[in-house]
N, C-alpha and C positions, 0 to 999 in steps of 0.2 A: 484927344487927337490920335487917330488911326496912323502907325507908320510901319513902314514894310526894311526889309533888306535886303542888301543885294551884293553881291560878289561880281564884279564883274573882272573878266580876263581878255588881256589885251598882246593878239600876236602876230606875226609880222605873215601875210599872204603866202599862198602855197608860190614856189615860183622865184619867192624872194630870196636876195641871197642870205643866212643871218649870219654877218661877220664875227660878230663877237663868238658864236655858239659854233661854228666853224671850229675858231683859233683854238677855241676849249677842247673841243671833238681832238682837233690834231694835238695840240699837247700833251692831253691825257692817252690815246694813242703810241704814242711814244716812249711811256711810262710803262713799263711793267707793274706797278704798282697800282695805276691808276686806273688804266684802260687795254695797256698790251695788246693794242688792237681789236680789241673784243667789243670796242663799240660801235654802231653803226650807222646813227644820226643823232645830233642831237637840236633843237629848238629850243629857245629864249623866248619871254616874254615879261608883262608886269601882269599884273592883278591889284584891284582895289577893294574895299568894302563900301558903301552907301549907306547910309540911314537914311530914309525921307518920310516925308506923307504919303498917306498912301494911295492915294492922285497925282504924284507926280510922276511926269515922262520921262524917264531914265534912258528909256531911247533914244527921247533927240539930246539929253545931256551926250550920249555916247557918240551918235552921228555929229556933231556941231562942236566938241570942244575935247573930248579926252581920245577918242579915234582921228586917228589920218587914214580915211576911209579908200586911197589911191593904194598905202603900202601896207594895212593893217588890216585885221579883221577884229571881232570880236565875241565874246559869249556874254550871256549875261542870267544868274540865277539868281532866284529867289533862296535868300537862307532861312530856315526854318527853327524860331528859338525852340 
């Protein structure tokens, strides 16, 4: 059996607000140590790995069950062993 891999990365639309990555940005901001202002966006997200066959639709796994396609986007690569 032929199987492929896949990386896929999952993050939140341009536009969106990212709270969490926000509160990070400004805390660390505030830190000399951390950020002392020297940062200037930051984004959050997850990422997975895949194994499958290598006929399977990884697409619609993404559109239909692991993406919330209103506030999310995503990437998705092929890993090369």
């Amino acid at each position: 059996m032929e199987t492929d891999k896949f990386r896929i990365t999952i993050s939140l639309r341009e536009g969106m607000t990212d709270i969490p990555a926000n509160a990070i940005l400004e805390t660390a901001n505030q830190n000399e140590e951390l950020g002392d202002g020297k940062l200037i966006s930051m984004k959050m997200g997850r990422w997975m790995e895949v194994e499958c066959e290598a006929e399977f639709d990884i697409f619609n796994l993404c559109e239909k069950l692991l993406v919330n396609n209103v506030t999310e986007e995503y990437k998705v690569e092929r890993i090369e062993d």
